[in-house]
C-alpha positions as CSV (number, residue, x, y, z in Angstrom):
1,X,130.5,34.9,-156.0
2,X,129.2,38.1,-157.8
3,X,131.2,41.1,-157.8
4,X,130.2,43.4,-154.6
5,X,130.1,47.3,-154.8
6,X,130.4,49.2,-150.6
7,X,130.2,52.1,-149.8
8,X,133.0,53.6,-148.1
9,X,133.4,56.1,-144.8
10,X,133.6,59.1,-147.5
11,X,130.2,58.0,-148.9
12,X,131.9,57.0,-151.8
13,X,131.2,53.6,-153.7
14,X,134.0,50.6,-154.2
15,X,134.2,48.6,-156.6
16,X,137.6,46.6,-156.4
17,X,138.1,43.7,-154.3
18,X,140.3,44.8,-152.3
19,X,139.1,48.0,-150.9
20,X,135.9,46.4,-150.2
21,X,137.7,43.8,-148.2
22,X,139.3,46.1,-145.9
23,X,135.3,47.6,-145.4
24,X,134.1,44.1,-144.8
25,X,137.2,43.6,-142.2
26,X,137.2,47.2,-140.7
27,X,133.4,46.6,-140.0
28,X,133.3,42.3,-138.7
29,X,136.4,43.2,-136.5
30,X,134.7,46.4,-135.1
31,X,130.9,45.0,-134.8
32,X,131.0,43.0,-131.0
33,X,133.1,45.5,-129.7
34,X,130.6,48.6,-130.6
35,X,127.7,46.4,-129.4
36,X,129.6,46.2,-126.1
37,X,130.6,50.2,-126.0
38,X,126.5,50.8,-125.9
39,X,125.9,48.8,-122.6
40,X,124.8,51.0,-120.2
41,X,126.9,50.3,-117.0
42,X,127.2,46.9,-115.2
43,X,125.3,46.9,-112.1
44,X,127.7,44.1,-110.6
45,X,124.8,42.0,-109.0
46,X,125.4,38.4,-111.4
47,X,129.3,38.6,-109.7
48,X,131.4,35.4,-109.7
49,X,130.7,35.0,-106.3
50,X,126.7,34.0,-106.8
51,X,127.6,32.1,-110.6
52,X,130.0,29.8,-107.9
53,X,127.4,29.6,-105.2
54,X,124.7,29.0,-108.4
55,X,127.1,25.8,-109.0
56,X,128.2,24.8,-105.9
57,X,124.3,24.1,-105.5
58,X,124.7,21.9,-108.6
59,X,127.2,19.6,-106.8
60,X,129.8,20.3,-108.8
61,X,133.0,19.0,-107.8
62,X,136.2,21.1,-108.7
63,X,139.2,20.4,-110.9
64,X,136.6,17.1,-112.1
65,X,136.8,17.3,-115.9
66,X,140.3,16.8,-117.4
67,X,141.2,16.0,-121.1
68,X,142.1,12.1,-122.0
69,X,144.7,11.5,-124.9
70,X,143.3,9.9,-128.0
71,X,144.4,7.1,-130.1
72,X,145.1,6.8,-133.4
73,X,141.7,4.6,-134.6
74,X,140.1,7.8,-132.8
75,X,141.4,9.8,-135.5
76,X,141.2,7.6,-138.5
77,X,137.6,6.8,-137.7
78,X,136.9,10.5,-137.5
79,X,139.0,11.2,-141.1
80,X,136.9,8.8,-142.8
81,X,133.9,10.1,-141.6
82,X,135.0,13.7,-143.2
83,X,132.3,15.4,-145.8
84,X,134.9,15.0,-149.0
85,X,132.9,18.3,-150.5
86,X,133.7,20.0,-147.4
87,X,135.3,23.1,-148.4
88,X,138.5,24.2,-146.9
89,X,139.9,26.9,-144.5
90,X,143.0,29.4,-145.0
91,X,145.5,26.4,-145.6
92,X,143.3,25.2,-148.9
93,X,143.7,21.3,-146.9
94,X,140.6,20.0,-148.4
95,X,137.9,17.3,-147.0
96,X,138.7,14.9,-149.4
97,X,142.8,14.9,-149.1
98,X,142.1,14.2,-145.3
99,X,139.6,11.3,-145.9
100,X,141.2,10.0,-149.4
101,X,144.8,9.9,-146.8
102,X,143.4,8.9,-143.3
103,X,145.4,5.6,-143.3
104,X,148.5,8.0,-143.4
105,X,147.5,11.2,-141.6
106,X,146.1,9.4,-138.6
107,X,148.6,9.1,-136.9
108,X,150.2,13.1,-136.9
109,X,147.1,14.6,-136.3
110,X,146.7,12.4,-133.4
111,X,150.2,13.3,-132.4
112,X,149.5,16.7,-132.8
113,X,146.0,16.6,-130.8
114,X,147.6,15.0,-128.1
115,X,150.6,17.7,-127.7
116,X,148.0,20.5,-127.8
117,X,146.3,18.4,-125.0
118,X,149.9,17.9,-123.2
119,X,150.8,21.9,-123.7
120,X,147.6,23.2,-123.3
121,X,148.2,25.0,-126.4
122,X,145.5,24.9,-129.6
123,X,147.8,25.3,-132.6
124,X,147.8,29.1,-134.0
125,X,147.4,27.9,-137.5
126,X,144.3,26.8,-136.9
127,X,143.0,29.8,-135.4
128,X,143.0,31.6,-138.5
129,X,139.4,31.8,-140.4
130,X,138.9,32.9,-143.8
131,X,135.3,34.3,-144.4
132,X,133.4,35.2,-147.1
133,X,130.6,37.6,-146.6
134,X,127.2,36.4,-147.9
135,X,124.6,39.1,-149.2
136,X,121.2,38.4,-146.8
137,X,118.8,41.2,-147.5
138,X,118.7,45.2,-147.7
139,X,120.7,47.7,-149.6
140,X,123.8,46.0,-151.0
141,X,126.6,48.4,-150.7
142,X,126.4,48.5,-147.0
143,X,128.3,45.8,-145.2
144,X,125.7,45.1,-142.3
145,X,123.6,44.0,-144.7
146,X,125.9,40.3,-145.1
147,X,126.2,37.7,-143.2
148,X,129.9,36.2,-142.5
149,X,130.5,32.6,-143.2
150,X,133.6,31.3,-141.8
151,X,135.7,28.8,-143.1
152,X,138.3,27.2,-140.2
153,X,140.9,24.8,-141.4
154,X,139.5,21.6,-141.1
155,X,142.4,20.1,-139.0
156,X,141.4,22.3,-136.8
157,X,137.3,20.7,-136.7
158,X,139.1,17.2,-136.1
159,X,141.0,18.7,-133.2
160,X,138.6,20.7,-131.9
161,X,136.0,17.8,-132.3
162,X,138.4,15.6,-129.7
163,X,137.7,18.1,-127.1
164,X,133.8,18.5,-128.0
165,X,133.4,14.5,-127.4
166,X,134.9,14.4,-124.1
167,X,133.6,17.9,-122.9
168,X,130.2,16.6,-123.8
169,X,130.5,13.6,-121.6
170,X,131.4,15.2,-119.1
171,X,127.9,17.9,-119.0
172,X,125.9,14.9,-119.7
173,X,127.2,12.6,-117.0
174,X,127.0,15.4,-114.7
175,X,123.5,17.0,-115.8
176,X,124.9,20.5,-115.9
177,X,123.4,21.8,-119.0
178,X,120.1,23.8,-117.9
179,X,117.2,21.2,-118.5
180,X,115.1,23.9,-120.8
181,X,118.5,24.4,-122.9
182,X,117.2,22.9,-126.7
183,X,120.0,24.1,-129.0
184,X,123.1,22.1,-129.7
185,X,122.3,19.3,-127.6
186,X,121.8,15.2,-129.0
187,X,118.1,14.6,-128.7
188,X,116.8,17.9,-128.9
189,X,115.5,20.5,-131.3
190,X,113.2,23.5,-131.9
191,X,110.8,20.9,-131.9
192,X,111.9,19.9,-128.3
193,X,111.7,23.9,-127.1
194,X,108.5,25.1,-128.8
195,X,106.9,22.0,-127.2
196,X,107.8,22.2,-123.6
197,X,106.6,26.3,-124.6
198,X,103.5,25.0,-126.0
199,X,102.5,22.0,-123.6
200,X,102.8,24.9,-120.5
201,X,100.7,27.1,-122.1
202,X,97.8,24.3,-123.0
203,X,98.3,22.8,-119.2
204,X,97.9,26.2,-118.1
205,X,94.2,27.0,-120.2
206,X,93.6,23.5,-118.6
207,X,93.6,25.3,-115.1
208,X,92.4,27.9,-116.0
209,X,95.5,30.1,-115.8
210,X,96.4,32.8,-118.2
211,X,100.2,32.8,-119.6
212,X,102.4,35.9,-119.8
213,X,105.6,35.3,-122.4
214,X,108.7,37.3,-123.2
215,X,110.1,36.5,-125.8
216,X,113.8,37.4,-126.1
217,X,116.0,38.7,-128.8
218,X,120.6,39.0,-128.6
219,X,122.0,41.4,-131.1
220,X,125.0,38.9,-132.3
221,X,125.5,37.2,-128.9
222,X,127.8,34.4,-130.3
223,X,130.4,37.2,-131.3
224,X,130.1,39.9,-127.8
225,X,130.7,36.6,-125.5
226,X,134.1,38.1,-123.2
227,X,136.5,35.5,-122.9
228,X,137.6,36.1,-119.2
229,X,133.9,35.8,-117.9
230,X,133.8,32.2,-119.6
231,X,137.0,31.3,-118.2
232,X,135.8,31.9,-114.8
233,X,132.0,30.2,-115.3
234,X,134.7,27.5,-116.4
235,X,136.1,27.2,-113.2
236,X,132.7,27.0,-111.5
237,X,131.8,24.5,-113.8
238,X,134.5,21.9,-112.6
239,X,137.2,22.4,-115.5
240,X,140.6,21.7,-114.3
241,X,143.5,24.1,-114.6
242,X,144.9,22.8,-117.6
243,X,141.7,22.4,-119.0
244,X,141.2,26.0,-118.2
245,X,144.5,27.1,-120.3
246,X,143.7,24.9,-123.7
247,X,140.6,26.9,-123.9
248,X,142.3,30.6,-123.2
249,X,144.7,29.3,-126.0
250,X,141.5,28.3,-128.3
251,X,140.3,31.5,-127.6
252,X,142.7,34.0,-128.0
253,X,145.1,35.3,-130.5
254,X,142.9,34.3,-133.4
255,X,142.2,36.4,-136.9
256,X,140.9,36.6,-139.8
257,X,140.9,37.0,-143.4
258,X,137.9,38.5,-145.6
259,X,137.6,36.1,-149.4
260,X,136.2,38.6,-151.8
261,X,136.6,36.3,-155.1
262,X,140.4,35.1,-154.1
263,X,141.2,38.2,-153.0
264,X,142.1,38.5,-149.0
265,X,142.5,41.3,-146.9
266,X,145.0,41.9,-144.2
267,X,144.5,40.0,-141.2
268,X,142.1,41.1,-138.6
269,X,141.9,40.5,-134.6
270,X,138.8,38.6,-132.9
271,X,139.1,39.9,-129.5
272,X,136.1,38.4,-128.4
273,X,133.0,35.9,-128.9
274,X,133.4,31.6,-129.7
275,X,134.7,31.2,-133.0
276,X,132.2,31.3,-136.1
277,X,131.9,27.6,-138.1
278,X,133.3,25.4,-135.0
279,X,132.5,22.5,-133.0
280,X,133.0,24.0,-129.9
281,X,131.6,27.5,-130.6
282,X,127.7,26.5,-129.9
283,X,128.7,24.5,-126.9
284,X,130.8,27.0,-125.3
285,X,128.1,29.3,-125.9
286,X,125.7,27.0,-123.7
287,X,128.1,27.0,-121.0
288,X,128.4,30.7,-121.1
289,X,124.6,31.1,-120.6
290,X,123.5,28.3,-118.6
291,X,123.4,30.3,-115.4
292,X,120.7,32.2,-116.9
293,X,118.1,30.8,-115.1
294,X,119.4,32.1,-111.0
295,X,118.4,35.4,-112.3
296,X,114.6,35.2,-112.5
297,X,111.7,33.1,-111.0
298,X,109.9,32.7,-113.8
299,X,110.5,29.8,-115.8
300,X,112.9,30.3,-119.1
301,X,113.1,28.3,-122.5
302,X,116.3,28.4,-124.3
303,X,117.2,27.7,-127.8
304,X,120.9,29.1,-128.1
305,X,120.3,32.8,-127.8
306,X,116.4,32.5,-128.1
307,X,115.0,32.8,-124.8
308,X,111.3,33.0,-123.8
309,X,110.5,34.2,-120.2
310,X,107.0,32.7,-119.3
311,X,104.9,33.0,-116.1
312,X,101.2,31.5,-115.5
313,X,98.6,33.2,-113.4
314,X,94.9,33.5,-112.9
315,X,95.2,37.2,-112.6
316,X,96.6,39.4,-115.6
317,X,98.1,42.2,-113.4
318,X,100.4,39.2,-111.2
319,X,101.5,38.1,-114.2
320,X,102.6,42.1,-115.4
321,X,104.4,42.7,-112.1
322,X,105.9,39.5,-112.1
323,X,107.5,39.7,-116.0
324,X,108.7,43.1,-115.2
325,X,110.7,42.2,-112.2
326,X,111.9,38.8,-113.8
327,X,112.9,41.0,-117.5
328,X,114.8,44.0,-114.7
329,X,116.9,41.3,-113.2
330,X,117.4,39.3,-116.7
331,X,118.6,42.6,-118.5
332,X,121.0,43.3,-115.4
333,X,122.0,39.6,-116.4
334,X,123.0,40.7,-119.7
335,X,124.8,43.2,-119.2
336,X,126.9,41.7,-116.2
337,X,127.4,39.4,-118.6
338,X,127.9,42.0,-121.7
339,X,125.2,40.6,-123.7
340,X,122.9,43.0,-125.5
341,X,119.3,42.8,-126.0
342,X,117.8,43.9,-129.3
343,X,115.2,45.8,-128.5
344,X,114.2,47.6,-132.2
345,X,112.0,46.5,-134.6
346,X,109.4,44.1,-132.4
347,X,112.6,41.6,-132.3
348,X,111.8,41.5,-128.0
349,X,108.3,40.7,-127.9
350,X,105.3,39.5,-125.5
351,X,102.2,37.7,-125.7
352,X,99.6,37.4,-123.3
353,X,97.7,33.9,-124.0
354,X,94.5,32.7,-122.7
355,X,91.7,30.2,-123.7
356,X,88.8,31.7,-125.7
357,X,86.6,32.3,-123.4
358,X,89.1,34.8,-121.9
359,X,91.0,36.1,-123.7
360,X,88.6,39.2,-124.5
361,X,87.7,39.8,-120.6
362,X,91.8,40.4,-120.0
363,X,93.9,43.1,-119.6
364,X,97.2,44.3,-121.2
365,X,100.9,43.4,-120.7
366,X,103.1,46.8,-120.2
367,X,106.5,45.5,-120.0
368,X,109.6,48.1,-120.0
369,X,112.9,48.2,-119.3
370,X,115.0,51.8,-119.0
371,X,111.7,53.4,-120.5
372,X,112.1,51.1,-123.3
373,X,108.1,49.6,-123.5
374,X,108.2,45.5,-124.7
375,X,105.1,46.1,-127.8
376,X,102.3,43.4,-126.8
377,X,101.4,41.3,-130.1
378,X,98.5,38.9,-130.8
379,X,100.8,36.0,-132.2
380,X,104.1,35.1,-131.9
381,X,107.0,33.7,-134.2
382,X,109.5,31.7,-132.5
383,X,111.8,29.6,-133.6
384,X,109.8,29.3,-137.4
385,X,106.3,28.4,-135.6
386,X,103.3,30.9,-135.5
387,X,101.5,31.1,-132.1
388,X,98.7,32.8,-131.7
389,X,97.5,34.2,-128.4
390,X,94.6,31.5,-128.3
391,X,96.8,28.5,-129.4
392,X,94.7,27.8,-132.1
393,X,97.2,26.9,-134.8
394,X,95.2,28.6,-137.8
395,X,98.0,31.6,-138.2
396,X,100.3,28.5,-138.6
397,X,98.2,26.4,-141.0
398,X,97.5,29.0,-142.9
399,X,101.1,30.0,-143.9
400,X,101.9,25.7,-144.1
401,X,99.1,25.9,-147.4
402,X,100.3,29.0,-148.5
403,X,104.3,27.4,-148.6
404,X,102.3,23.9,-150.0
405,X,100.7,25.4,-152.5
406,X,103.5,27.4,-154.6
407,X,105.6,23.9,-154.0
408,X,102.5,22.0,-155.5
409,X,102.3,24.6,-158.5
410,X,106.0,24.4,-159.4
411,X,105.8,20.8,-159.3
412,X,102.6,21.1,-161.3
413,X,104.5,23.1,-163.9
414,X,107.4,19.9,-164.3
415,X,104.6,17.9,-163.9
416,X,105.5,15.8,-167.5
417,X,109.4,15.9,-166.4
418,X,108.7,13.5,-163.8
419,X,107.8,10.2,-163.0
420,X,105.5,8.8,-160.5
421,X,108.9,7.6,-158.0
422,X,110.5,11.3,-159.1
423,X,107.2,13.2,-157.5
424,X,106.9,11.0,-154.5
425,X,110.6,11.9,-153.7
426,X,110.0,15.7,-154.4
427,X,106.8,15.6,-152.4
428,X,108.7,13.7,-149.4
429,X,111.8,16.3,-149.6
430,X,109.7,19.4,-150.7
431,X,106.0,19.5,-149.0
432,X,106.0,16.8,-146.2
433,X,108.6,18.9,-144.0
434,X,105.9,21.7,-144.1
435,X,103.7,19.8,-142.4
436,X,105.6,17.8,-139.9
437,X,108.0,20.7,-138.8
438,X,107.3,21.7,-135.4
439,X,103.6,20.0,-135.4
440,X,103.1,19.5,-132.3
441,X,103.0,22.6,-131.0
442,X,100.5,23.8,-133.3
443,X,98.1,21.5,-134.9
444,X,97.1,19.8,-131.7
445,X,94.4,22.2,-131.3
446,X,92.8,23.1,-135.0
447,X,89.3,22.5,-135.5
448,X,88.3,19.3,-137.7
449,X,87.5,21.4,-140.3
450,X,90.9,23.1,-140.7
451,X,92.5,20.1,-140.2
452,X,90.7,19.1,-143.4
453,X,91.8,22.1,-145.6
454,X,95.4,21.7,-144.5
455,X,95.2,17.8,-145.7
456,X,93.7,19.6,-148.5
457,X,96.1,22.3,-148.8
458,X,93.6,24.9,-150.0
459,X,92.4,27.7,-147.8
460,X,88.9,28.3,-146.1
461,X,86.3,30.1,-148.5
């Protein structure tokens, strides 16, 4: 990692390592809870009482899900399994000591699982996360401008990944995961969301219905989730008392420690969100949104914090009043729920679509929130695919030859490097992904002819 240079409070730029790492800290530490600060105030409507009643409609039973004790060959299995390049946490315990001595180690760290299991207790040395803040784009000296990567000890992954096996056998037996929920699950994707998005809005030109969509953008949702509200949604979701408790202890107390080139800061506090680089994090975040749906009518597409808000209609103005209510009573959501809503620079979007015989006799979408208007757009990027407001797929197969054909021209260039079986392998791990990624909510309706220039990879004349 390169040397960084911040800017301090004083305007001032910093180049030592340390004083930057203080910035880096001061800011992380301070980011959630400023997000939270600017929340207007909670209107009280998504109370406890109606996420129970939304559950109690499920069938839940209560106190149902309790942790099991695991076995020795548990552990070992998962130690051998271990990434030996993986790199290590705060303690420096690296991938490949754990896998290299997994005949040995299997049976303490199954000791120790099953005392955190016994206690309720999830060890505090694992709690501690060194990160290392990664430089994404912008002006360099200011520290919003890079991305944290966590490191967790990875003891702590095995641990946690105990409790991620049997918490996920639990949702799945019992169907509680919302059924339009696409991130973090087994046998799902963005491939899985954009197509139940996609095959709506087709079905939909089929009937002749138009298609109004949100599209919904969280400022740093993973990191502003409060800990007592999951706790509760917990209890509604059938976790047992004890249950309850391990995760208040997973949760709380935990810190950490800015890497600026081997130099660490002072610890810091995380007071709040799931913890960055975990197993459980991504799941606990579905759990903490998965009552999303009770508070619209509309129907809602989830990918981890992406959410898309869709409604069908024959009439363009049923379609307006219907978003608007739906978006009031999801933003009253959020903030009962002290998620924020990015608002600035088009990240909350919407899209009117409609076949092409239509979609020139329509009218316009004016969706607002707090005199905050929701800017209509002709296309749409979600989750990496381009959709335009016709479903037509050029927009998308225009930027899939664009990305094929600077690959093609720096394979070109090493073209007498490589081998037949050398290009093959580049063009399989390079090119064919561009093609194949999210297809099938794009290319379904291209016209022969484009079809053609995308095999081609060349664009129209």
């Amino acid at each position: 990692m390169g040397n960084i240079c911040l800017k301090n409070n004083k305007g001032e730029l910093v180049f030592d390592n340390e004083s930057n790492a203080k910035i880096f800290s001061r800011f992380f530490s301070n980011l959630a809870k400023e997000l939270v600060e600017k929340l207007p105030t909670a209107p009280n409507i998504f109370t406890d009482s109606l996420t129970s009643q939304f559950y109690r409609e499920h069938n839940i039973v209560p106190d149902s899900f309790v942790f099991h004790e695991v076995n020795e060959g548990h552990i070992f299995k998962q130690l051998t399994t271990l990434n030996p390049q993986k790199a290590s946490g705060i303690d420096n315990i690296s991938g490949k000591f754990l896998k290299d001595g997994a005949k040995l180690l299997a049976l303490p760290i199954s000791q120790i699982c099953n005392l955190s299991i016994k206690l309720a207790t999830f060890p505090s040395n694992c709690k501690i996360a060194k990160i290392t803040p990664l430089y994404k784009k912008g002006c360099r000296t200011d520290p919003k401008n890079y991305r944290p990567i966590s490191l967790l000890p990875i003891v702590s992954k095995v641990i946690e990944k105990v409790v991620h096996q049997q918490l996920q056998e639990y949702l799945d037996n019992n169907e509680i995961l919302y059924k339009f929920q696409s991130g973090f699950r087994s046998n799902h994707s963005t491939d899985t969301c954009l197509s139940y998005l996609s095959d709506k809005i087709l079905s939909g030109f089929d009937g002749g219905l138009l298609t109004g969509v949100i599209a919904i953008d969280l400022q740093k949702a993973f990191d502003t989730i409060d800990h007592k509200i999951l706790l509760n949604k917990m209890k509604f979701l059938g976790f047992s008392e004890t249950v309850i408790q391990w995760f208040n202890s997973y949760l709380s107390d935990r810190i950490f420690k800015i890497n600026l080139n081997n130099t660490l800061s002072v610890p810091a506090k995380i007071n709040c969100g799931v913890p960055q680089g975990s197993i459980l994090g991504p799941l606990l975040f579905s759990l903490y949104v998965n009552d999303m749906s009770q508070a619209v009518n509309s129907e809602l597409y989830l990918y981890a914090d992406d959410a898309c808000l869709l409604f069908q209609h024959r009439d363009s103005k049923v379609i307006n009043e219907q978003l608007n209510e739906d978006f009031a009573h999801l933003c009253d959501w959020f903030v009962d729920n002290k998620l924020s809503i990015h608002f600035g620079e088009d990240k909350t979007k919407c899209i009117l679509f409609a076949s092409k015989n239509k979609i020139k006799k329509i009218g316009k979408l004016t969706i607002s929130y707090n005199n905050i208007e929701i800017k209509q757009h002709h296309r749409l990027s979600y989750l990496g695919a381009l959709l335009d407001e016709t479903m037509s797929g050029v927009d998308m197969a225009h930027g899939v030859i664009r990305k094929i054909n600077n690959r093609l021209k720096f394979l070109h260039r090493k073209d007498q490097f490589l081998n037949y079986k050398l290009r093959r392998l580049l063009c399989n791990a390079l090119i064919q992904p561009s093609f194949d990624y999210v297809c099938s909510s794009w290319y379904v309706n291209l016209t022969k002819k484009m079809k053609l220039r995308l095999q081609q990879a060349r664009y129209p004349e």
